[in-house]
C-alpha positions, -999 to 999 in steps of 0.1 A, spaced: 151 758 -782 177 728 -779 166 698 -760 188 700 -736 180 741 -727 141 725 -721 154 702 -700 173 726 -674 137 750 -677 119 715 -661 150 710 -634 151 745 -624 109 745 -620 110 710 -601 140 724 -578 118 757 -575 83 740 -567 100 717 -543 119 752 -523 84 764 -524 73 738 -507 98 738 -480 92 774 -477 57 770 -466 59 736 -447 32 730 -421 36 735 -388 19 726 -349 28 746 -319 17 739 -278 12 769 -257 32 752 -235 57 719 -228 49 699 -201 12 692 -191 -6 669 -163 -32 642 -180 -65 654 -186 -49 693 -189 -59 707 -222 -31 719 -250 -39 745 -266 -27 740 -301 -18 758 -329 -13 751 -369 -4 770 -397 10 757 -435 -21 736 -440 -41 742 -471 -67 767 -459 -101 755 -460 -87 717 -446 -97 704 -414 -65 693 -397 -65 662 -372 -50 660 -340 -34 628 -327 -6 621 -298 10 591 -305 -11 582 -331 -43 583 -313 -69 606 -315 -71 630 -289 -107 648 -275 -114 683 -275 -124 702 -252 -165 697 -258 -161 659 -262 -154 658 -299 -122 648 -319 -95 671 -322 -93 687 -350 -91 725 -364 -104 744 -392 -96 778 -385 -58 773 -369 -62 768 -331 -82 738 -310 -80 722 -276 -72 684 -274 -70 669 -241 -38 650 -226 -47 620 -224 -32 591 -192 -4 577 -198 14 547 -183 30 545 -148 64 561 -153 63 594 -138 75 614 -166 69 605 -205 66 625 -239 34 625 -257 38 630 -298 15 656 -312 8 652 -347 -13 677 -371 -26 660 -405 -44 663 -437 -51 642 -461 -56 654 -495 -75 634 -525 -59 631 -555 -70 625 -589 -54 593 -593 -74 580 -561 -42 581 -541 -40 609 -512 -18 631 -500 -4 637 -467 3 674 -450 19 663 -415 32 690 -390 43 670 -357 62 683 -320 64 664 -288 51 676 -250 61 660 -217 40 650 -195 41 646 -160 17 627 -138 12 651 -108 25 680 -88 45 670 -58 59 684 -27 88 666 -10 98 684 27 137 676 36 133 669 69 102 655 67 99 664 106 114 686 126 103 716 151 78 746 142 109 766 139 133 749 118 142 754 84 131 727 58 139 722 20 106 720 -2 108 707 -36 84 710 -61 82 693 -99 55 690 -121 41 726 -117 34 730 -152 18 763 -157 54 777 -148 35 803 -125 47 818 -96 39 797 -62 27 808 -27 26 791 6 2 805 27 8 791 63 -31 794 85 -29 791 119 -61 778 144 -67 779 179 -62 740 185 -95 744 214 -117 768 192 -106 761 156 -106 801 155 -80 815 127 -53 832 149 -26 839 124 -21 841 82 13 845 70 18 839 31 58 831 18 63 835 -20 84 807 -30 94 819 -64 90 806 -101 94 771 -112 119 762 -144 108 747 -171 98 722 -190 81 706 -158 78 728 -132 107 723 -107 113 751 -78 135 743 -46 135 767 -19 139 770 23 117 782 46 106 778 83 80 756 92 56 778 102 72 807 84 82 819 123 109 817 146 82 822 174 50 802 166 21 806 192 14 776 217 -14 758 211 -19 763 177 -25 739 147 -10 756 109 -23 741 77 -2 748 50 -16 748 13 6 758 -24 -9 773 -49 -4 802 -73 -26 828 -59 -10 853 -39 -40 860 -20 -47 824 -16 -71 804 -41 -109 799 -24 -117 775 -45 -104 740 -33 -110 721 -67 -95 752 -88 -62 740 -109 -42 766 -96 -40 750 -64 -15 726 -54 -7 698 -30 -9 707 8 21 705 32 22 682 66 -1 697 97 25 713 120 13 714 158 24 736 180 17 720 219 0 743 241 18 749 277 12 723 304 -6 736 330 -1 726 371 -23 702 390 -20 689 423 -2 657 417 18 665 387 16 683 353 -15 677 333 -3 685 290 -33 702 271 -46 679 240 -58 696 213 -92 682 202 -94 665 167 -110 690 141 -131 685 112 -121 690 78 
């Protein structure tokens, strides 16, 4: 065979190992793109040479899973935690996937699948007015709701004397957009146009449309300003005694 035929045979395998390669290039995926610090990602890789524990990192630093340990996978999937960030409110975390691969000349090898997250610091809830009567309309916004769930205000109100529940009225707010979480809506105060006298409503967000029971539970939100409703005065001799409300233990 000519010299030159042998050498096209060795380009056309180099050019053909090397689209192999590419075919089958390593990769990391989140189940989701936004998180809160300390939520956990749940990551998966594929590409890796099987058998290969792969490392996970976010910008360049290991990351724990979910029982304490490093992050790292040997059968495709793992937990690694988000870790804090700096003060801005909103930053990107890089996610990288490695493994390192001994060769026989003592040099290694690097398989490297990376993405990026964002993460957000909190959920919060802004009010627009941030006062106003029990029957007026306000303007809620909410960002960093990062499951991307569906969100419920559920409006309880209490006897301001007795602290009994007199009324429970829950307003489905609707689904938050992506990446973050951000949902703007309009509702009444108390969800009313008619709110009873004497009355004190809590307001609480979360993503249960039957309300979440337990307080610490991550599917529960921030809470919304105590509205009170003032009871009716009621007539003395002399003048026109207002009823206070006692203060009630939370």
């Amino acid at each position: 065979m000519p010299r030159w035929s042998l050498s096209l045979v060795a380009t056309t395998c180099a050019a053909l190992l090397t689209c192999v390669t590419s075919a089958s290039a390593a990769t990391i995926t989140t189940d989701r793109a936004c998180y809160h610090p300390t939520e956990f990602i749940h990551a998966t890789v594929s590409g890796f040479p099987a058998g290969e524990l792969v490392d996970i990192t976010g910008d360049e630093q290991p990351l724990l899973g979910r029982y304490g340990d490093e992050g790292r996978t040997g059968d495709g999937t793992t937990d690694v935690q988000v870790p804090q960030l700096d003060d801005r409110l909103q930053k990107t975390l890089a996610i990288k996937a490695q493994v390192s691969l001994a060769n026989p000349d003592g040099l290694n090898t690097f398989v490297t699948a990376t993405t990026t997250v964002q993460v957000i610091e909190s959920t919060l809830l802004r009010l627009s007015p941030a006062n106003g009567g029990p029957a007026a309309k306000v303007r809620l916004t909410v960002t960093g709701a990062t499951t991307l769930a569906p969100l419920f205000l559920h409006i309880i109100g209490r006897d301001s004397r007795t602290a009994r529940v007199v009324s429970r009225r829950t307003i489905a707010l609707g689904t938050p957009k992506g990446p973050c979480g951000t949902l703007k809506t309009t509702f009444r105060q108390v969800g009313t146009l008619h709110p009873r006298r004497g009355t004190l409503y809590d307001r609480n967000v979360d993503e249960v449309k039957g309300g979440e029971r337990n307080p610490d539970s991550p599917r529960v939100h921030e809470s919304l300003p105590t509205v009170i409703v003032q009871p009716k005065a009621t007539k003395r001799r002399g003048g026109i005694t207002p009823l206070t409300p006692p203060v009630l233990s939370t």
